[in-house]
PAMIMAR-752107 format. One record per residue (C-alpha): residue in one letter; x, y, z; residue number from 1. Coordinates in Angstrom, 1 decimal, m for minus. Example, Ala and Ser with C-alpha at 12.3 -4.5 7.8 and 13.67 -1.06 7.14 Angstrom:
<atoms>
{r->a, east->12.3, north->m4.5, up->7.8, k->1} $
{r->s, east->13.7, north->m1.1, up->7.1, k->2} $
</atoms>
This chain:
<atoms>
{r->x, east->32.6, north->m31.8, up->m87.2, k->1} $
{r->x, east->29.6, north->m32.3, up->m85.0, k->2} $
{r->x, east->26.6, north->m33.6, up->m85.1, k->3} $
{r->x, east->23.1, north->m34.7, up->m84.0, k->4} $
{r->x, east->21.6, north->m38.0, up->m84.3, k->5} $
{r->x, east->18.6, north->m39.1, up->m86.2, k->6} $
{r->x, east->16.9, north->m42.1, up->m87.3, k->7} $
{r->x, east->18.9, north->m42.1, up->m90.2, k->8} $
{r->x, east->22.0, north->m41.2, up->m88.3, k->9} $
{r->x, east->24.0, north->m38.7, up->m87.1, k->10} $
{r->x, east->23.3, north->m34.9, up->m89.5, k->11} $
{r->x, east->26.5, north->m32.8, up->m90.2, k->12} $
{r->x, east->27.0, north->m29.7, up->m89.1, k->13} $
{r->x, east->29.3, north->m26.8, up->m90.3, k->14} $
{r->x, east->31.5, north->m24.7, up->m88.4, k->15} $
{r->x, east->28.9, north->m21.9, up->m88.2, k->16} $
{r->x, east->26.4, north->m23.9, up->m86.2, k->17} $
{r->x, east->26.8, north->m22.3, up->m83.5, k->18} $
{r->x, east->26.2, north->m18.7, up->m85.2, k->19} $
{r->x, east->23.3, north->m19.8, up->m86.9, k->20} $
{r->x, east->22.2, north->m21.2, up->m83.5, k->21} $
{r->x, east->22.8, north->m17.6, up->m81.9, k->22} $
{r->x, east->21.1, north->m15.6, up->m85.1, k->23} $
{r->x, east->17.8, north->m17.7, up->m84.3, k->24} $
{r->x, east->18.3, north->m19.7, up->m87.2, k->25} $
{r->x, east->15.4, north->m22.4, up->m88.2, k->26} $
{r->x, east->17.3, north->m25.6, up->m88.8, k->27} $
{r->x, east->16.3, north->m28.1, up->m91.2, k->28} $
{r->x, east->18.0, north->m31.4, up->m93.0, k->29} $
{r->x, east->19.6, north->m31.2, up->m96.1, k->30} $
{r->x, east->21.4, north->m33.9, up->m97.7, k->31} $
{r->x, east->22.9, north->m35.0, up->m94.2, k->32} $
{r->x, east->23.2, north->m31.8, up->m93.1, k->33} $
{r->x, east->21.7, north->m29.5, up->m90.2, k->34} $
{r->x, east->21.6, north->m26.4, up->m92.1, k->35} $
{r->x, east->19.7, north->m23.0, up->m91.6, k->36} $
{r->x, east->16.0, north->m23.0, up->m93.5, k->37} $
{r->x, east->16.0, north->m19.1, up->m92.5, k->38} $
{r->x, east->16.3, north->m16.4, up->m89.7, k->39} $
{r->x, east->13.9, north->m14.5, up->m88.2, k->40} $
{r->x, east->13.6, north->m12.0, up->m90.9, k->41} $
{r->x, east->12.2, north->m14.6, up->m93.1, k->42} $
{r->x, east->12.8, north->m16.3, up->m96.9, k->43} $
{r->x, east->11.1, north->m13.3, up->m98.2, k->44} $
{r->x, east->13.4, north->m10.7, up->m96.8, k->45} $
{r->x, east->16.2, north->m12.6, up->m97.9, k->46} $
{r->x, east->15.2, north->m13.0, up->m101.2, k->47} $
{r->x, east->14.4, north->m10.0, up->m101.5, k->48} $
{r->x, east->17.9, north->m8.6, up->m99.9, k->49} $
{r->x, east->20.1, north->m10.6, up->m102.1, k->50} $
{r->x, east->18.5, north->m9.4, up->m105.0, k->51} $
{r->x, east->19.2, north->m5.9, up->m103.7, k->52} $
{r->x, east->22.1, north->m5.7, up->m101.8, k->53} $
{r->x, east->23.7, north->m8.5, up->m100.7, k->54} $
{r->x, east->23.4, north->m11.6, up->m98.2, k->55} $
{r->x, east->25.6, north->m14.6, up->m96.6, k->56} $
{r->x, east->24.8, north->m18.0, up->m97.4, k->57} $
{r->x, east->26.8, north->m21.0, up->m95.1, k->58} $
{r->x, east->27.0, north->m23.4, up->m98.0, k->59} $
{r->x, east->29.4, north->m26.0, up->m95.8, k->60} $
{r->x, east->27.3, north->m28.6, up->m96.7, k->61} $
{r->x, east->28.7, north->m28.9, up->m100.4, k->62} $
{r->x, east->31.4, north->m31.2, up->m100.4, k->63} $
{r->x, east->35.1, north->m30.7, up->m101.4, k->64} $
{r->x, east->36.9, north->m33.3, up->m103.0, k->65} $
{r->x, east->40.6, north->m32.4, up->m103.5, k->66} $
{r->x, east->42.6, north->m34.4, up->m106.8, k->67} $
{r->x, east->46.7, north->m33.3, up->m107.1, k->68} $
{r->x, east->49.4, north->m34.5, up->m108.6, k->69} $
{r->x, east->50.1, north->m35.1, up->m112.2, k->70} $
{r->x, east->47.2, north->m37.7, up->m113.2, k->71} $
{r->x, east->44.4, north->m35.2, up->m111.6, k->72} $
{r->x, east->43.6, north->m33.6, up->m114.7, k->73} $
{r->x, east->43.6, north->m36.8, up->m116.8, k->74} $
{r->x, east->41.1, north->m38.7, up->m114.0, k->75} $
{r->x, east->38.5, north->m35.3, up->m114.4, k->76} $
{r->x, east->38.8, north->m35.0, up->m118.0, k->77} $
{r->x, east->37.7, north->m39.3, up->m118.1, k->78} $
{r->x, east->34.9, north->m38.8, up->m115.2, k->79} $
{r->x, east->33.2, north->m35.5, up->m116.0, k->80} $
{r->x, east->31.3, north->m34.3, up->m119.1, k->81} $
{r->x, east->32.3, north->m30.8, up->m119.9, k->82} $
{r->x, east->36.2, north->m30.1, up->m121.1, k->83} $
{r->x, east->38.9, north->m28.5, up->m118.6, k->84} $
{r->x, east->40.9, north->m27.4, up->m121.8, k->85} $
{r->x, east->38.5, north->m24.8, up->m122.5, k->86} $
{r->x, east->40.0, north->m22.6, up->m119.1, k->87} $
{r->x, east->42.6, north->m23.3, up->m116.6, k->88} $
{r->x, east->44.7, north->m23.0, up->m113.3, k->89} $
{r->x, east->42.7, north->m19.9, up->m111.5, k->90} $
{r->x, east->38.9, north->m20.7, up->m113.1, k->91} $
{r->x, east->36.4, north->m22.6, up->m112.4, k->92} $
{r->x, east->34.0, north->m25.1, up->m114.9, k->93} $
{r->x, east->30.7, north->m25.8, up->m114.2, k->94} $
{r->x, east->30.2, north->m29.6, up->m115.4, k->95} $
{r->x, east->28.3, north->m33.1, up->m114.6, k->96} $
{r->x, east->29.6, north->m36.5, up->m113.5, k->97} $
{r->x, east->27.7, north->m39.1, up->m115.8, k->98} $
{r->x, east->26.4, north->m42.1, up->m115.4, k->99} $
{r->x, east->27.1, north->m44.7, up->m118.2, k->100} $
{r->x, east->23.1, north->m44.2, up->m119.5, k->101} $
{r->x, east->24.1, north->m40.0, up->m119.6, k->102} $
{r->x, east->22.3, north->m39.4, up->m116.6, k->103} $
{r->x, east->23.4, north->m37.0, up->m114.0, k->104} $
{r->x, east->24.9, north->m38.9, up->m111.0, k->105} $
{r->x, east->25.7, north->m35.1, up->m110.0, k->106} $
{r->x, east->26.1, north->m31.5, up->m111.1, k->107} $
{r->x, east->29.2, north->m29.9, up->m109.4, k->108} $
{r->x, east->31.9, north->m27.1, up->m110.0, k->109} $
{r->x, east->35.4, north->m27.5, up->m110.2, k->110} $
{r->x, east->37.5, north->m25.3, up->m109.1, k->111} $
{r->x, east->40.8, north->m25.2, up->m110.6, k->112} $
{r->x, east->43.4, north->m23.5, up->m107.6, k->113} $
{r->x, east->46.8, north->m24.3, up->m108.7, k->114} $
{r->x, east->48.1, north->m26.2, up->m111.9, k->115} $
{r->x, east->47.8, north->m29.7, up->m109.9, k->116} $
{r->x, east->44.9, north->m29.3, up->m107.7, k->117} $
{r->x, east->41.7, north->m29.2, up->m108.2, k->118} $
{r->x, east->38.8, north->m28.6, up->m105.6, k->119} $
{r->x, east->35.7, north->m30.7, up->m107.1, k->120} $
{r->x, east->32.4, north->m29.1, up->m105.1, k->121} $
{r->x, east->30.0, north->m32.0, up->m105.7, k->122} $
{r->x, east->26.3, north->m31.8, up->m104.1, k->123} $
{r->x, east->25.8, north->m32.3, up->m100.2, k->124} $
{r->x, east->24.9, north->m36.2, up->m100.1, k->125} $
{r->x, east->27.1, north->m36.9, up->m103.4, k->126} $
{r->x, east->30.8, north->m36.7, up->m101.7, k->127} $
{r->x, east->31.0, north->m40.5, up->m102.0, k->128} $
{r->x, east->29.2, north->m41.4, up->m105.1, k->129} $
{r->x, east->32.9, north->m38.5, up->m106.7, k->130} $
{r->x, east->35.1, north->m39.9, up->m104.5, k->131} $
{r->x, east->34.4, north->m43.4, up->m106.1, k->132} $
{r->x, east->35.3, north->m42.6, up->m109.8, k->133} $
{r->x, east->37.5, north->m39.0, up->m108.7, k->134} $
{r->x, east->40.5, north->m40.5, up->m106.7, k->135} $
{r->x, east->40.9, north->m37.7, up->m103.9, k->136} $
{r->x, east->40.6, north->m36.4, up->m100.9, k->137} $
{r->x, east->37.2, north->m35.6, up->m99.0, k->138} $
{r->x, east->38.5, north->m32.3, up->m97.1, k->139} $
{r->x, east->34.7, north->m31.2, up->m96.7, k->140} $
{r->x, east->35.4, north->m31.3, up->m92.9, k->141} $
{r->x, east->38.2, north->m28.5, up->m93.0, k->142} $
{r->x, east->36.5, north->m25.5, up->m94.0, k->143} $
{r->x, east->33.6, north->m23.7, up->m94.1, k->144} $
{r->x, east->32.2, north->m22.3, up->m97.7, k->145} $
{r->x, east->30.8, north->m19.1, up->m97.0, k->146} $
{r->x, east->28.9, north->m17.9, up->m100.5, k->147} $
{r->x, east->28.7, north->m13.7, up->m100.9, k->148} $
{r->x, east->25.8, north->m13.1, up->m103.2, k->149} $
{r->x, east->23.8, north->m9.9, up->m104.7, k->150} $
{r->x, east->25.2, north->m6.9, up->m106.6, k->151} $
{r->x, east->26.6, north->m5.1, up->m103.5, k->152} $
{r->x, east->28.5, north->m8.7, up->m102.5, k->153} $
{r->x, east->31.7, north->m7.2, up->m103.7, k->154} $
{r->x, east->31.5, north->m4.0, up->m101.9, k->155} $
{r->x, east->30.3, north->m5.9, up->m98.5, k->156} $
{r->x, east->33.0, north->m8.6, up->m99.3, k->157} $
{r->x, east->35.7, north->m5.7, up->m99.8, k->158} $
{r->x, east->35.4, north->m4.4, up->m96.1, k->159} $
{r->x, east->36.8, north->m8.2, up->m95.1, k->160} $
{r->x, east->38.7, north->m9.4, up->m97.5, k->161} $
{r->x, east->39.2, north->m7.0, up->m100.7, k->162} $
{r->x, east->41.9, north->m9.8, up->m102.3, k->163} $
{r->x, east->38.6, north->m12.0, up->m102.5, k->164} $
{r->x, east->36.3, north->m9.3, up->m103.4, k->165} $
{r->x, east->38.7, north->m9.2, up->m106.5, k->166} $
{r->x, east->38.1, north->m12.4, up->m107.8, k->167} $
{r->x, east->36.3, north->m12.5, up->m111.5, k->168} $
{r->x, east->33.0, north->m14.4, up->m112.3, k->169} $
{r->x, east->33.6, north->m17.9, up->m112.8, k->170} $
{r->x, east->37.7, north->m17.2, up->m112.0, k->171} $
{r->x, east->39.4, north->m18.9, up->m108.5, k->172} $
{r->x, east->42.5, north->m17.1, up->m106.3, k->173} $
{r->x, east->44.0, north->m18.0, up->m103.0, k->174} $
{r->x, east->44.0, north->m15.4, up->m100.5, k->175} $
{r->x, east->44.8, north->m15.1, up->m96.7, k->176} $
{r->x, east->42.6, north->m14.0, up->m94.0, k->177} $
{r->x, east->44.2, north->m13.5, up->m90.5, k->178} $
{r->x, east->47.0, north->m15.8, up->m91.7, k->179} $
{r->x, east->44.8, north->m18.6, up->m92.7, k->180} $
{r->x, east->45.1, north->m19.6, up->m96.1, k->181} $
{r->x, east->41.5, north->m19.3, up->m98.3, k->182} $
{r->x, east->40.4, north->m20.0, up->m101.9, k->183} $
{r->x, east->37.8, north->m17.4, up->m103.3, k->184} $
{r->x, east->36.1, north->m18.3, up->m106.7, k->185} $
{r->x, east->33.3, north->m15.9, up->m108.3, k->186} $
{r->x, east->31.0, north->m18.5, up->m108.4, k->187} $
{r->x, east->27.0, north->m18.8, up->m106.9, k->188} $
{r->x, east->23.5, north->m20.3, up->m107.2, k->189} $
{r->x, east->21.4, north->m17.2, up->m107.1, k->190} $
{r->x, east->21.6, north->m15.5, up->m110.7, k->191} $
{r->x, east->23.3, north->m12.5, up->m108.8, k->192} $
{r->x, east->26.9, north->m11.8, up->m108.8, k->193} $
{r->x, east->29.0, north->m12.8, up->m105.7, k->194} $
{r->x, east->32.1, north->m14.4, up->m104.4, k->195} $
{r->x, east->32.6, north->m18.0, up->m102.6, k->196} $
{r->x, east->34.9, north->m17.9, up->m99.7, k->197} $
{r->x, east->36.5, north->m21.5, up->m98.8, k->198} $
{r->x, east->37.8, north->m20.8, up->m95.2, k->199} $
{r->x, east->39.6, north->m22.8, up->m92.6, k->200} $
{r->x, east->37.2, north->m24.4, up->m89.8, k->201} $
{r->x, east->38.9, north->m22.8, up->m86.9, k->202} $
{r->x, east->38.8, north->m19.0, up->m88.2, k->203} $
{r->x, east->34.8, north->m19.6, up->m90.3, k->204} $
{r->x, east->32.7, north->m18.5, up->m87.7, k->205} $
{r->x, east->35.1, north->m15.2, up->m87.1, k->206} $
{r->x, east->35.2, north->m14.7, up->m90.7, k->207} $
{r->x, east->31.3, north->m15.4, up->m91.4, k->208} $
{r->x, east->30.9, north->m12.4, up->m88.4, k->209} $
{r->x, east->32.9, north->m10.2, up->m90.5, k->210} $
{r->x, east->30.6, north->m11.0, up->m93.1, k->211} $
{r->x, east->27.5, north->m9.8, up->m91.6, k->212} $
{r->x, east->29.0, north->m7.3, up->m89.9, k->213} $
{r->x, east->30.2, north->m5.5, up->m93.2, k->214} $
{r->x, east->26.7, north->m5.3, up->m94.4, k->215} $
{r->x, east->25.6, north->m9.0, up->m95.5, k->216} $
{r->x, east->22.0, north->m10.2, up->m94.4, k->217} $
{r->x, east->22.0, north->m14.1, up->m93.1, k->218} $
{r->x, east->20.3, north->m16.2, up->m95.7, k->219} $
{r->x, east->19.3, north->m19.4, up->m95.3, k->220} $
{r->x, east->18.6, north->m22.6, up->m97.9, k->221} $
{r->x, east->14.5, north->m21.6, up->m97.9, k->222} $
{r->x, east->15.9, north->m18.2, up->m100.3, k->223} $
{r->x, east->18.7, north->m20.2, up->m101.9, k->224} $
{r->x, east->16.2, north->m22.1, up->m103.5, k->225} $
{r->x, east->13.6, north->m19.3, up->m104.8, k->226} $
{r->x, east->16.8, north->m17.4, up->m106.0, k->227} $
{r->x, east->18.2, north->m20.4, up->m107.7, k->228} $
{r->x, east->14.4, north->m21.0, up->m109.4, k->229} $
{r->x, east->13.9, north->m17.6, up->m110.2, k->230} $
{r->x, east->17.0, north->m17.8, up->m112.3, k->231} $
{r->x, east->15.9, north->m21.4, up->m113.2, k->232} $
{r->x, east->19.1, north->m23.0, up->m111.8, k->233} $
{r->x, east->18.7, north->m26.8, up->m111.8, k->234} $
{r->x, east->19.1, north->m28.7, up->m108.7, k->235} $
{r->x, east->20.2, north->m32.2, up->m108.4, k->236} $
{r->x, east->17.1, north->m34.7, up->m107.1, k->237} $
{r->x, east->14.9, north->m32.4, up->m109.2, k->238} $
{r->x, east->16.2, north->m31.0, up->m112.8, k->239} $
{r->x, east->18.7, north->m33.4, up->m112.7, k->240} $
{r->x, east->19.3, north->m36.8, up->m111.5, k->241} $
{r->x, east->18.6, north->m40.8, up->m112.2, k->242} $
{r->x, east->17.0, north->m41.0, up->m115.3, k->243} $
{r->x, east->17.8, north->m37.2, up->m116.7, k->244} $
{r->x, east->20.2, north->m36.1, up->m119.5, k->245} $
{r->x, east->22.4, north->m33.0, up->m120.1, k->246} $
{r->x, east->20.2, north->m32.4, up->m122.9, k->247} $
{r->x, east->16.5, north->m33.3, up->m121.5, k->248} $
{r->x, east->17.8, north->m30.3, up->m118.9, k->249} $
{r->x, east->19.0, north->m27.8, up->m121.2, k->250} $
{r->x, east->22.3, north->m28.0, up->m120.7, k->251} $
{r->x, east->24.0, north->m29.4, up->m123.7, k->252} $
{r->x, east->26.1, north->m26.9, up->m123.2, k->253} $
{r->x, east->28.2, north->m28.6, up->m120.0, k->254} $
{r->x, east->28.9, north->m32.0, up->m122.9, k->255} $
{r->x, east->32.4, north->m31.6, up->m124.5, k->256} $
{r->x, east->31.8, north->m33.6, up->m127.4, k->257} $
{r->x, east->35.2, north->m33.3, up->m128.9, k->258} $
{r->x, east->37.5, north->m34.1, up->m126.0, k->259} $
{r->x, east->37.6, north->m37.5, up->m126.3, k->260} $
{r->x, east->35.7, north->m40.4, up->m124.2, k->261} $
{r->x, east->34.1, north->m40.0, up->m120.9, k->262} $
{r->x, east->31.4, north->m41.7, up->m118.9, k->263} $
{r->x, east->28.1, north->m41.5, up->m120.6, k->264} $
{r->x, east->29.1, north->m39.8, up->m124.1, k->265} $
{r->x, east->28.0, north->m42.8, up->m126.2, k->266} $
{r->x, east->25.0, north->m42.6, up->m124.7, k->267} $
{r->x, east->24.4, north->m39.1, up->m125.1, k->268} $
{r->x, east->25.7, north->m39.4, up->m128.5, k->269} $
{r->x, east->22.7, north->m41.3, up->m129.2, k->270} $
{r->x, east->19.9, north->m39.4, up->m127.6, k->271} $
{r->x, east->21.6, north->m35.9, up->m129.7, k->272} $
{r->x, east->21.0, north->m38.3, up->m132.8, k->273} $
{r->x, east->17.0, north->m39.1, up->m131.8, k->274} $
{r->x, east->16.4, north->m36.0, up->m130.2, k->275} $
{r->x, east->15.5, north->m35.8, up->m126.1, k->276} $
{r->x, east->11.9, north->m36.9, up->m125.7, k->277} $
{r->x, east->11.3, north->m34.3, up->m123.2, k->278} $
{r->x, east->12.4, north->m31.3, up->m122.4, k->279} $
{r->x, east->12.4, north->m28.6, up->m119.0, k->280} $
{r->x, east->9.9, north->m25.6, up->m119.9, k->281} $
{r->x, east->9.2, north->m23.0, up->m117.6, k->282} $
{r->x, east->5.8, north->m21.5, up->m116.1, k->283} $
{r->x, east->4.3, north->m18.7, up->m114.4, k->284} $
{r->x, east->1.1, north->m18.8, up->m112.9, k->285} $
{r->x, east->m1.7, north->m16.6, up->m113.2, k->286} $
{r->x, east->m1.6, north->m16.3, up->m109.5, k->287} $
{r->x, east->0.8, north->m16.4, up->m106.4, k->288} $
{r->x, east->m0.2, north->m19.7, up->m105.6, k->289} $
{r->x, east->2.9, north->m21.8, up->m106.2, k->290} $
{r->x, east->2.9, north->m25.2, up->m108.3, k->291} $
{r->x, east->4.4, north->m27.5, up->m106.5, k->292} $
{r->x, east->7.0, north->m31.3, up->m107.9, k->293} $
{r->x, east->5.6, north->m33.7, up->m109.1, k->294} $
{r->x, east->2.0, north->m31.6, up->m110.1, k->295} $
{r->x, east->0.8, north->m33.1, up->m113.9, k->296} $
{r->x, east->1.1, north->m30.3, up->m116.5, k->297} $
{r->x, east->m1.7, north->m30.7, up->m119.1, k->298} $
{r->x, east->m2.7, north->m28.6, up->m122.2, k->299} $
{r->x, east->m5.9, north->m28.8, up->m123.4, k->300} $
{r->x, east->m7.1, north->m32.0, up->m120.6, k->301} $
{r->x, east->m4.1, north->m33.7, up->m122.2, k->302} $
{r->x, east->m1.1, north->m34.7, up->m119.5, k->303} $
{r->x, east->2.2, north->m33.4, up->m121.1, k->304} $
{r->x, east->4.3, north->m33.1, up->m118.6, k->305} $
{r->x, east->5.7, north->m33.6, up->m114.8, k->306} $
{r->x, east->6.8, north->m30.3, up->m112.2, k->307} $
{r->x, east->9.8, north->m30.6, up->m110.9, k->308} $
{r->x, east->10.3, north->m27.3, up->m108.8, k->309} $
{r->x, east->7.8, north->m25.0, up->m107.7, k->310} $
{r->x, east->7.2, north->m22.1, up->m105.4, k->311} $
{r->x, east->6.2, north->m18.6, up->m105.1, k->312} $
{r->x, east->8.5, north->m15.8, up->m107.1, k->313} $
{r->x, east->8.9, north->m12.8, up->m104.8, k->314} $
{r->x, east->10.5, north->m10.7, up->m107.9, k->315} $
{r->x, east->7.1, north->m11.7, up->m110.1, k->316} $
{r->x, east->4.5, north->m12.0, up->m107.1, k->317} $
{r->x, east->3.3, north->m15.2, up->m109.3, k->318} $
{r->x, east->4.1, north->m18.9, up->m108.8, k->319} $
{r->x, east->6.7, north->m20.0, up->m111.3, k->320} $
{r->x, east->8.0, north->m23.9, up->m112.0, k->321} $
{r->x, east->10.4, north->m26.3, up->m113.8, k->322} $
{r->x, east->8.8, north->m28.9, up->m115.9, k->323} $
{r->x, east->9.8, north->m31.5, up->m117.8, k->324} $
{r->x, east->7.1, north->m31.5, up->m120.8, k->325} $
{r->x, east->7.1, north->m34.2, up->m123.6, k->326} $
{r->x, east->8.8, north->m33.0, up->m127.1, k->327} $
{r->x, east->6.8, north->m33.9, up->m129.3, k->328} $
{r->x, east->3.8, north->m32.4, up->m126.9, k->329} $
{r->x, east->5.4, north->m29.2, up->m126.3, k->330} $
{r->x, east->3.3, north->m25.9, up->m126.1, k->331} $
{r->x, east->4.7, north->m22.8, up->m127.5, k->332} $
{r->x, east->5.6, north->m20.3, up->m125.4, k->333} $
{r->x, east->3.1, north->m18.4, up->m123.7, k->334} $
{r->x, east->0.9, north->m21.0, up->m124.5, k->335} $
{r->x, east->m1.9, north->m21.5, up->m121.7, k->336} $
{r->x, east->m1.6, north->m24.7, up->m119.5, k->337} $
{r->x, east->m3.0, north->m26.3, up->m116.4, k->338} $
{r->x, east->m1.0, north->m27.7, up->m113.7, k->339} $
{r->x, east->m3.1, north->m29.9, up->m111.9, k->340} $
{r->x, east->m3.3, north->m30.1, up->m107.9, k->341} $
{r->x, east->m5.2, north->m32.0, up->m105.3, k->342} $
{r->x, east->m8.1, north->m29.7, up->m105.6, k->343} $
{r->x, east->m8.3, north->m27.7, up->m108.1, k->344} $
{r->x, east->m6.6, north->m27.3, up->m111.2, k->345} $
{r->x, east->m3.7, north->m24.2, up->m111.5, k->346} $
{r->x, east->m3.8, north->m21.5, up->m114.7, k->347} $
{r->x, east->m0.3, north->m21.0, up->m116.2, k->348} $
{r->x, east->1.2, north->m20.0, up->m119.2, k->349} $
{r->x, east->4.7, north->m21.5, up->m120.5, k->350} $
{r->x, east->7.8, north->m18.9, up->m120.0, k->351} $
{r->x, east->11.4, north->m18.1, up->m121.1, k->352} $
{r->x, east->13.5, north->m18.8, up->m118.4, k->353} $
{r->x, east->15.5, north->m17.5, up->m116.5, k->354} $
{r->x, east->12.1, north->m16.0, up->m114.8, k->355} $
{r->x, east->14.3, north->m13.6, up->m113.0, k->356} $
{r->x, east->15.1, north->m10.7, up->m114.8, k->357} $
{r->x, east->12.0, north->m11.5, up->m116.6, k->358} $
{r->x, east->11.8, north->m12.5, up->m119.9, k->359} $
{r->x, east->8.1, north->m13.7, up->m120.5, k->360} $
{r->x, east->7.1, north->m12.8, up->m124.2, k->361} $
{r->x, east->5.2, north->m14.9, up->m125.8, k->362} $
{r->x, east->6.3, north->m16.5, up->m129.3, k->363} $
</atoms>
């Protein structure tokens, strides 16, 4: 794996750098990475195309830690929060890796390939921070991790590979493409459907071609991100992170609380008891001027709460945000707040999430 020097150091890149290069790709950092922002066609367009039909995201810069053997399962049930009893071999779990005040260090995805090994998929700059409590292997520079996504993935995916187009939501299988061996799970970060193809370095970029040439637009992090906060996905640095629960986030859920002990539980056994003081709300704006982190939220001239994403919805034509509001300060929804900018203060009402499909009633 290549790469270009910064201040900071030398930036990753994936195996489809060169592609990306070729596509007229704008490249930007991301968590050590040189990734694609967009191609010419825009965030927009690709938004608006993976909510439609379907489009290729390179998401090479998620890491992949691999834990075999016999203990593996034992060392994932101690480090992470939610419980690998509840599925199997062939599924994947969406949990959190804890830190011993029930923070999140990092939200990942396991997938589960065989009965002793696991691929963990932490976040881009968190490889380290698993491999320190997850003892594995960091095989991030193998493969490419091409992510299918939109409800015509499947179909687009079928013309290339239709063993991986099979694959169930949130289910993993191992497939072969030109002899190479792959790992497909029906996982994403849009709130669409689609498949994630792990693929060997040295056959990526001929398989990512495949891709596009079956039908999938090139889409770069710029839509991965409105998709993801459209369906009001969290994202590590942001929803989640130093200093935020499982539970501030809305995502309870991901604890196992009956497995037995794990990094963080007694901690989060403690805030469950009190209740979170704070909790992620969602708004729209009245207008398609996006909110953008760390924008005050107040109701009535009264600061409630912090932004933590922001940007325009293409699906809603509005600005829409994450915000972590105080509890016991909590509008209802559809309640009218302000989110206050440099120069002028921003009209928007408290919403259901996810924004995308919409679900805006007020209570």
């Amino acid at each position: 794996m290549t790469g270009v020097e910064t201040t900071r150091g030398p930036l990753a890149r994936s195996p489809l750098y060169a592609d990306h290069v070729a596509l007229g790709a704008k490249l930007t950092e991301f968590g050590g990475w040189e990734m694609p922002l967009a191609y010419p066609d825009g965030t927009v367009a690709e938004h608006l195309a993976c909510r439609s039909g379907a489009v290729a995201f390179d998401v090479s810069h998620l890491g992949t830690v691999r834990a075999e053997g016999a203990a593996a399962f034992d060392a994932l049930q101690r480090a992470l929060s939610n419980d690998l009893r509840k599925i199997g071999a062939g599924r994947a779990q969406y949990t959190h890796l804890l830190a011993d005040d029930g923070s999140v260090l990092d939200d990942l995805i396991v997938w589960w390939v065989t009965e002793t090994r696991f691929d963990v998929m932490p976040n881009a700059s968190n490889t380290e921070r698993v491999l320190a409590v997850i003892p594995g292997t960091d095989v991030t520079g193998t493969r490419a991790v091409v992510a299918v996504q939109g409800p015509t993935a499947r179909a687009v995916l079928a013309r290339v590979s239709p063993e991986a187009a099979e694959v169930a939501r949130f289910f993993v299988r191992e497939f072969a493409w030109r002899g190479a061996p792959c790992v497909a799970a029906g996982t994403g970060y849009t709130g669409e459907d689609g498949v994630e193809c792990a693929v060997p370095a040295d056959v990526a970029p001929e398989f990512w071609r495949a891709v596009l040439g079956a039908g999938a637009l090139p889409a770069g992090l710029g839509a991965r991100d409105t998709l993801r906060l459209e369906a009001a996905l969290p994202l590590h640095g942001h929803e989640l992170g130093e200093g935020i629960t499982p539970l501030q986030a809305g995502l309870s859920w991901v604890v196992a609380w009956d497995k037995g002990d794990f990094t963080g539980k007694a901690a989060l056994l403690a805030e469950r008891a009190a209740g979170p003081a704070r909790r992620l709300r969602g708004l729209v704006t009245e207008t398609r001027q996006p909110p953008r982190a760390g924008s005050v939220v107040t109701d009535g001239g009264e600061a409630v709460g912090v932004v933590t994403s922001g940007n325009f919805s293409p699906m809603l034509k509005r600005g829409i945000a994450l915000a972590f509001v105080r509890t016991k300060d909590e509008p209802p929804l559809g309640a009218a707040v302000e989110i206050q900018l440099e120069r002028r203060p921003l009209a928007a009402r408290v919403s259901a999430t996810p924004f995308w499909p919409p679900r805006l009633k007020a209570a």
